[in-house]
Steps between C-alpha positions, in 0.01 A plus 500: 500500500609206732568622830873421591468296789235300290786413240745425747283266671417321197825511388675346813184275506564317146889463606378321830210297301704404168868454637467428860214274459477328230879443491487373888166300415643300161796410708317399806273247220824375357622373811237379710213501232176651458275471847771560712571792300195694446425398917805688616449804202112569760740621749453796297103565681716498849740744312205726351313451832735675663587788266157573444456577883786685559550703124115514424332466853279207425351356800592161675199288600459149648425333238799656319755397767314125506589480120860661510533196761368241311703588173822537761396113594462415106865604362678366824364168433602516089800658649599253783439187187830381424346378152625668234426446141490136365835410255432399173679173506489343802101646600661535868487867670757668564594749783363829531774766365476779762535759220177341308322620884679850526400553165172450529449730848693763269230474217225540818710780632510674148123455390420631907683824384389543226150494567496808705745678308255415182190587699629825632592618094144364400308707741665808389460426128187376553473249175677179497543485137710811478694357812598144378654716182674636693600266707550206253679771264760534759529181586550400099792763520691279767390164343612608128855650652575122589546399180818685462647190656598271224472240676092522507500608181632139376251303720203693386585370155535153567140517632302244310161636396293297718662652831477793354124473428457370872701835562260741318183293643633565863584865443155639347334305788734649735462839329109482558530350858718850566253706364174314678785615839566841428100540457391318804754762677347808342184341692569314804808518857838329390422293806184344334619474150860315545337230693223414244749526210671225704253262487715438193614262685245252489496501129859374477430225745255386229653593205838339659291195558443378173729666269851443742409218732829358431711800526333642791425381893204454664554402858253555788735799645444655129119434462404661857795786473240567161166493732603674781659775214171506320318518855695766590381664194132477556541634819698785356227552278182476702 
């Protein structure tokens, strides 16, 4: 039998992962696009960091506060980039909506919690298949409620069927990303996992770079925010 306080923090640890985040993060891309999005979504490791020393009494080394720095330099300088994501029409960037910033802290603020609330259910479970069930099964509950609102219901059937493939493409991946997570947790500090799931980051810069060059921006404030981020990371890791 799951222990109760496993459950619970599973529970409350999908809600944080599935509606905080992913809500927070999509609206963060929306309105100041991809790299500045996923930069400010790694406060998160500052986030988890944290937790994980005060909830789970990890330990706090150098090289750990060097990289919480370092990632601390990387999203102020995405953040402080008054670039925002190129309009289709006239190719000139536009302003930096404050909400598409507090959005994406909020996603970083949601994965942080998360992670420790996930970790703590994991350890007392102790398999991570059994805990993303229950943790994705909850978190399926909430999703599926939302489609009481009509509404959604009548623009998720004017989805064309290549969006929709895109859709089902991104969510398996994202599905097996989770579960590669909730395994490195059963193994490894919340502190030493969140930061080298974050090197994330450097994929999108890539990815970003030839599949949205002209929907995205890549100034120097955004390319070093990424390698001081990514720094931060390795030292996080080491």
């Amino acid at each position: 039998m799951v222990p109760f306080l496993a459950g619970l923090s599973l529970t409350y640890g999908s809600w944080y992962l599935t509606i905080g985040s992913w809500k927070t993060f999509f609206n963060s891309i929306r309105l100041v696009g991809g790299n500045k999005a996923a930069a400010l979504a790694r406060t998160s490791i500052l986030y988890a960091v944290i937790l994980g020393i005060i909830v789970l009494k990890e330990s706090l080394t150098i090289l750990l506060a060097l990289g919480i720095l370092c990632i601390i330099a990387g999203v102020t300088l995405v953040s402080i980039e008054r670039q925002g994501v190129k309009e289709n029409n006239q190719g000139e960037p536009s302003k930096t909506p404050s909400l598409g910033i507090l959005s994406g802290l909020g996603s970083g603020l949601c994965w942080g919690v998360s992670a420790v609330l996930l970790k703590s259910g994991i350890e007392e479970i102790g398999s991570p298949s059994a805990a993303a069930v229950i943790s994705f099964g909850a978190a399926s509950i909430v999703i599926a409620s939302t489609l009481l609102r009509r509404e959604l219901r009548g623009i998720l059937s004017k989805i064309d069927r290549s969006s929709l493939t895109l859709f089902v493409i991104a969510g398996v991946l994202s599905a097996t990303a989770q579960l590669f997570r909730f395994t490195a947790f059963s193994f490894s500090p919340v502190s030493v996992v969140t930061p080298i799931v974050s090197s994330e980051v450097v994929l999108v810069l890539l990815f970003s770079f030839f599949l949205n060059r002209n929907l995205e921006v890549f100034t120097w404030r955004i390319i070093v925010g990424m390698i001081a981020a990514v720094a931060g990371v390795i030292l996080l890791s080491t």
